[in-house]
C-alpha positions as CSV (number, residue, x, y, z in Angstrom):
1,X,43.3,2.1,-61.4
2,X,41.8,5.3,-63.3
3,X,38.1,5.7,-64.3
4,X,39.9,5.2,-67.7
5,X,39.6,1.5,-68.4
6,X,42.7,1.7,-70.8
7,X,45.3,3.1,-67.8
8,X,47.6,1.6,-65.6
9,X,48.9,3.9,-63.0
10,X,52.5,3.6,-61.8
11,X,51.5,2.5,-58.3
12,X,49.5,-0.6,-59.9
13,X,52.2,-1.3,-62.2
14,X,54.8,-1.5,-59.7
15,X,52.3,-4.5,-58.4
16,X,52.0,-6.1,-61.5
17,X,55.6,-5.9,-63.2
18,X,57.6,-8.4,-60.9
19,X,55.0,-11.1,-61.5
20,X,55.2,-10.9,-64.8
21,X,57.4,-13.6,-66.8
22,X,60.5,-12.6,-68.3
23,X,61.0,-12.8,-71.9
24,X,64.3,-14.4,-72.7
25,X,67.5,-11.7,-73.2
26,X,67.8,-12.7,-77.3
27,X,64.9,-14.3,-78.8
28,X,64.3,-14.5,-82.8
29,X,62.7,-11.8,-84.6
30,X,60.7,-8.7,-83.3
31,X,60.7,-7.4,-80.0
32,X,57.2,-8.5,-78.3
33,X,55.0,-5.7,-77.6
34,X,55.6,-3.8,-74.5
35,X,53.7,-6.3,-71.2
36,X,52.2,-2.4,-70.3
37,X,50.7,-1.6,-72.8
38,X,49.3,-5.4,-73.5
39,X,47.7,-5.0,-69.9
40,X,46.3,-2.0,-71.1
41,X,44.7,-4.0,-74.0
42,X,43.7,-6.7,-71.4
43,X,41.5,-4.7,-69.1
44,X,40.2,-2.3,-71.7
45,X,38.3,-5.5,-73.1
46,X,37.8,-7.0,-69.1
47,X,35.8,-3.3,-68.8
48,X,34.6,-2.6,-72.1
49,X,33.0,-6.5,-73.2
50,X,34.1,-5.8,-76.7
51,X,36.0,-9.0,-78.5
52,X,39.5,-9.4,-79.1
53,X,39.1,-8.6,-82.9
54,X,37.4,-5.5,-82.0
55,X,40.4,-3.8,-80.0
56,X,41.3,-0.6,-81.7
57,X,44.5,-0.8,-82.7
58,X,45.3,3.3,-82.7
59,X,45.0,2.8,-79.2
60,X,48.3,1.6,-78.9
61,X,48.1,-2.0,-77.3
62,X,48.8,-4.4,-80.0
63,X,46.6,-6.4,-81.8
64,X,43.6,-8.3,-79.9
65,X,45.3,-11.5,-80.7
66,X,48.7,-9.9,-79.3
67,X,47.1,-9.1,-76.5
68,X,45.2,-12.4,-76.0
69,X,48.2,-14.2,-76.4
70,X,49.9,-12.3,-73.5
71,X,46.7,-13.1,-71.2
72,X,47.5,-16.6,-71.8
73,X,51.2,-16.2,-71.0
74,X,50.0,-14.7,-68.0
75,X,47.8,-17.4,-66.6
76,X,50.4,-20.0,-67.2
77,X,52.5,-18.2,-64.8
78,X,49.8,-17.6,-62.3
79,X,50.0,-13.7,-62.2
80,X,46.3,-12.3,-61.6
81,X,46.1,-15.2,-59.1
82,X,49.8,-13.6,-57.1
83,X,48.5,-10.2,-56.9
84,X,45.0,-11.3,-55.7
85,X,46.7,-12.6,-53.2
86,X,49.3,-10.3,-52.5
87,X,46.2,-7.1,-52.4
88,X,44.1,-9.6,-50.2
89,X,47.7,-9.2,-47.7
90,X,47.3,-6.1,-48.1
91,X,43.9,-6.3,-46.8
92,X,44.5,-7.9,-44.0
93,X,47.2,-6.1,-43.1
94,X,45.0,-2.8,-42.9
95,X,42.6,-5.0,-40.4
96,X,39.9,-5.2,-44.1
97,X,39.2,-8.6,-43.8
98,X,36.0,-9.6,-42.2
99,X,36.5,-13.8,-41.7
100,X,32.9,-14.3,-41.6
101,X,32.7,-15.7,-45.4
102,X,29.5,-15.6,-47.8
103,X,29.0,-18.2,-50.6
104,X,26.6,-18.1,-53.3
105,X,26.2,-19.1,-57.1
106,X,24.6,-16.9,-60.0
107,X,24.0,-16.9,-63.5
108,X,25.6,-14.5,-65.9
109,X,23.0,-12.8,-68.3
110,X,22.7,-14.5,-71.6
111,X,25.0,-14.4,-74.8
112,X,27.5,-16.7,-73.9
113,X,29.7,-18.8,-76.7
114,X,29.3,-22.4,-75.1
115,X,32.8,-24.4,-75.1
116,X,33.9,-25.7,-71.8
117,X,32.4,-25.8,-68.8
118,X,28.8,-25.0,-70.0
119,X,25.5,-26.4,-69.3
120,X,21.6,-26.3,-69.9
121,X,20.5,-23.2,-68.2
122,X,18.1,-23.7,-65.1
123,X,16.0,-21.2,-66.5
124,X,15.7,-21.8,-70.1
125,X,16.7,-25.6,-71.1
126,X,17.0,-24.4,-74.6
127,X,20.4,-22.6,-74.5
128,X,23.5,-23.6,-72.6
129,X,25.4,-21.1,-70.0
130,X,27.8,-20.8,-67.1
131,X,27.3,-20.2,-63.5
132,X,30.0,-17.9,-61.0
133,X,30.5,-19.4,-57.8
134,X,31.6,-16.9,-55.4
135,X,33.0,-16.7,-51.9
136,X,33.5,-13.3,-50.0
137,X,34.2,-12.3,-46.8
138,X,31.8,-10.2,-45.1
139,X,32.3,-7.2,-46.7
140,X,32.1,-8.1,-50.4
141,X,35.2,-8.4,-51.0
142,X,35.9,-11.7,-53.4
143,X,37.9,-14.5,-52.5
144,X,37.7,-17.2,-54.7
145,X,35.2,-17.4,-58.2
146,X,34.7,-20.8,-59.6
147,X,33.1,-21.3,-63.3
148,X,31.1,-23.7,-63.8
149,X,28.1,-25.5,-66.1
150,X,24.2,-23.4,-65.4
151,X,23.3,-26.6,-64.5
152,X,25.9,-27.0,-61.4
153,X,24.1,-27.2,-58.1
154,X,25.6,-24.3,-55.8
155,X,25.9,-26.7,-52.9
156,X,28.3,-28.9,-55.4
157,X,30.7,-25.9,-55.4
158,X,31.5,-25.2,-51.8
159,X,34.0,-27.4,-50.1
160,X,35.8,-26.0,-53.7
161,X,35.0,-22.3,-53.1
162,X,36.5,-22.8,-49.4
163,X,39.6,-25.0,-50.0
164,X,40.6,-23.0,-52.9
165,X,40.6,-19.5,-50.8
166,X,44.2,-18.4,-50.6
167,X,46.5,-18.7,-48.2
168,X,46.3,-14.7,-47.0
169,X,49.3,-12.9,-44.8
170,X,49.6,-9.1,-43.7
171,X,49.5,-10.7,-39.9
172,X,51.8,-11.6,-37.3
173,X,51.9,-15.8,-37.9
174,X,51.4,-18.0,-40.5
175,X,49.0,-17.0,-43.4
176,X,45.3,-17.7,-42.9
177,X,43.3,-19.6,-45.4
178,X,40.5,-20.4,-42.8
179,X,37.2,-18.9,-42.0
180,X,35.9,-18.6,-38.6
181,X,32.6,-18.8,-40.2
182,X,30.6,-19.6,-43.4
183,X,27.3,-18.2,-44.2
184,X,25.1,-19.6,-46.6
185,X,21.2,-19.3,-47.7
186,X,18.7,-23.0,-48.2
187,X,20.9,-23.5,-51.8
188,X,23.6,-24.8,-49.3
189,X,21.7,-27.4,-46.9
190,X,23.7,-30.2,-46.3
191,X,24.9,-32.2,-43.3
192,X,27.4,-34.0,-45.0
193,X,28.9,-29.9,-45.8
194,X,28.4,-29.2,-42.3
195,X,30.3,-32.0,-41.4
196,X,33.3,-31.0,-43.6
197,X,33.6,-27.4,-42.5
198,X,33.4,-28.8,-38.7
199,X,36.3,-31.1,-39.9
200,X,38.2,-28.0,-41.6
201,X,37.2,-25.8,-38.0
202,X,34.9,-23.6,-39.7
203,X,31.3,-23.1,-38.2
204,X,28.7,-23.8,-40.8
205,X,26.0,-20.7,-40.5
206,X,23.4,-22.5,-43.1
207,X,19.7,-22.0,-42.8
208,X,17.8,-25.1,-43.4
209,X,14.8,-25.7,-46.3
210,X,11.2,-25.3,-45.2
211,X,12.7,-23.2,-42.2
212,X,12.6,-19.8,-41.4
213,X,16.6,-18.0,-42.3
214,X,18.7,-18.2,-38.9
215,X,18.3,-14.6,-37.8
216,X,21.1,-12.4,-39.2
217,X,21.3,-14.3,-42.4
218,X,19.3,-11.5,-44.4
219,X,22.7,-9.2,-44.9
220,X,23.9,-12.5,-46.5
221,X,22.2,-12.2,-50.0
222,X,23.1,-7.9,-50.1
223,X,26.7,-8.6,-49.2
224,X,27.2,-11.1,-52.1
225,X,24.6,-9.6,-54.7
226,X,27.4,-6.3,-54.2
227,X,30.3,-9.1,-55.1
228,X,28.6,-9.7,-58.0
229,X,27.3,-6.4,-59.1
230,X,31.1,-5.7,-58.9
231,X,32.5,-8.4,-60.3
232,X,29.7,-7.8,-63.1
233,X,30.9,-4.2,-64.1
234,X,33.2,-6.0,-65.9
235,X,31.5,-6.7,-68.8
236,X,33.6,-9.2,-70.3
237,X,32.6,-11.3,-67.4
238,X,29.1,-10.3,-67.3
239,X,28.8,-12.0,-70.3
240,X,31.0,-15.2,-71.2
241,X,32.1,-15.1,-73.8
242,X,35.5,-16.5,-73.4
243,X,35.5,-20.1,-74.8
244,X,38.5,-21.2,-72.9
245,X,37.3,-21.7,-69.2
246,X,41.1,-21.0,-68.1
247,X,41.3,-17.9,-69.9
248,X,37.9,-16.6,-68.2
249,X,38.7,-17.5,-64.8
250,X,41.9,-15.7,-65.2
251,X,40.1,-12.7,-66.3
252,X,37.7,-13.2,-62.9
253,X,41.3,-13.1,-60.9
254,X,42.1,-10.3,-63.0
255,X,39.4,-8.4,-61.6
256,X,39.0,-9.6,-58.1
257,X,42.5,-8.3,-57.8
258,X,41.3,-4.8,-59.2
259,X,37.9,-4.7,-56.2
260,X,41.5,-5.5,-54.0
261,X,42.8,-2.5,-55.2
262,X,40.2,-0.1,-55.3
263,X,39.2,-1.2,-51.9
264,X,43.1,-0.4,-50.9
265,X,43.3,3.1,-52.5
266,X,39.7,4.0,-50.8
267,X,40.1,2.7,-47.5
């Protein structure tokens, strides 16, 4: 991906293309705008924060609404989560991966439009908000990202976060969707969790409230706070202000996928 939030490079492209749906060979009046260039559209907003209405049209993408549309399209056929996964295989392939996963929940700064999954902020009952739950692996790089209600405890979120981590190849054998371990600050004390992870074989590395952290724990809060800061230079998701949860979590694949990448060209 260039610095420039309106290109797609050919290499990125060649990624993204056979995900996309096909549009059927004779279909009633205009041709739809070119899938390119609406991806184009699609990140320049994911980057930028601006609204759909506000997309300049003399940069060639289509109309915000064209371009909306398309991201809808697109989550219907699942293609931000595919090439997550396919750039977390990648990954793993180049030996990336660190299996020691991180968990955590934060709120996005304020401004958000309300709609589905929002609730009464922790830290301000007067307005209502969302929360990102996120689970990385121990070097930032983002798994899963859940959307919830403020109000959504993060320990509600984890079994969720865990089971919904992708089933990731690039290694001899089956493809691994399993954690040897999960980290988690106080936020995440719970026997009945610890149980389920034991059940699932993963070891539970939670410290446990009015104790001191386990020892080793304190890299725990920099690793995710650096999956959120990136996560967060997209501004779009910085601040919600997608009313449809589906189309904001698609967004969120859309960029996890893009930390994939950059972490593949840089490696």
């Amino acid at each position: 991906m260039s610095s420039k939030p309106r290109i797609v490079d050919d290499q990125l492209w060649s990624l993204v293309e056979p995900l996309l749906p096909k549009w059927p060979e004779r279909s009633p009046g205009p041709r739809p705008v070119d899938d390119r260039r609406c991806l184009r559209g699609v990140l320049f907003v994911l980057y930028t924060g601006i609204t759909w209405q506000q997309l300049p049209m003399e940069l060639g993408f289509g109309s915000g609404q064209t371009c909306w549309r398309r991201l809808g399209r697109w989550r219907e056929a699942g293609v931000f989560e595919a090439l997550h996964q396919r750039l977390l295989a990648e990954l793993n392939a180049a030996g990336q991966i660190d299996w020691s996963l991180r968990l955590r929940g934060r709120l996005p700064r304020e401004g958000e439009k309300g709609g589905d999954a929002t609730g009464p902020s922790p830290v301000d009952r007067g307005r209502t908000g969302s929360k990102h739950h996120v689970i990385c692996d121990g070097k930032g790089t983002p798994f899963t990202v859940i959307t919830t209600a403020a109000n959504v405890n993060d320990v509600t979120q984890a079994l969720a976060l865990v089971d919904g981590i992708p089933p990731v190849a690039g290694r001899p054998g089956r493809p691994r969707s399993r954690p040897d371990t999960l980290l988690g600050h106080k936020a995440y004390d719970s026997n009945p969790l610890r149980r389920e992870l034991r059940n699932r074989r993963i070891q539970p590395v939670i410290s446990r409230k009015g104790s001191t952290n386990i020892q080793g724990l304190g890299t725990l809060r920099y690793v995710v706070e650096q999956t959120f800061a990136l996560l967060h230079q997209f501004k779009r998701l910085a601040v919600r202000w997608e009313r449809r949860p589906d189309l904001h979590e698609a967004l969120a694949s859309l960029a996890c996928a893009l930390i994939c990448w950059r972490r593949l060209r840089h490696r």
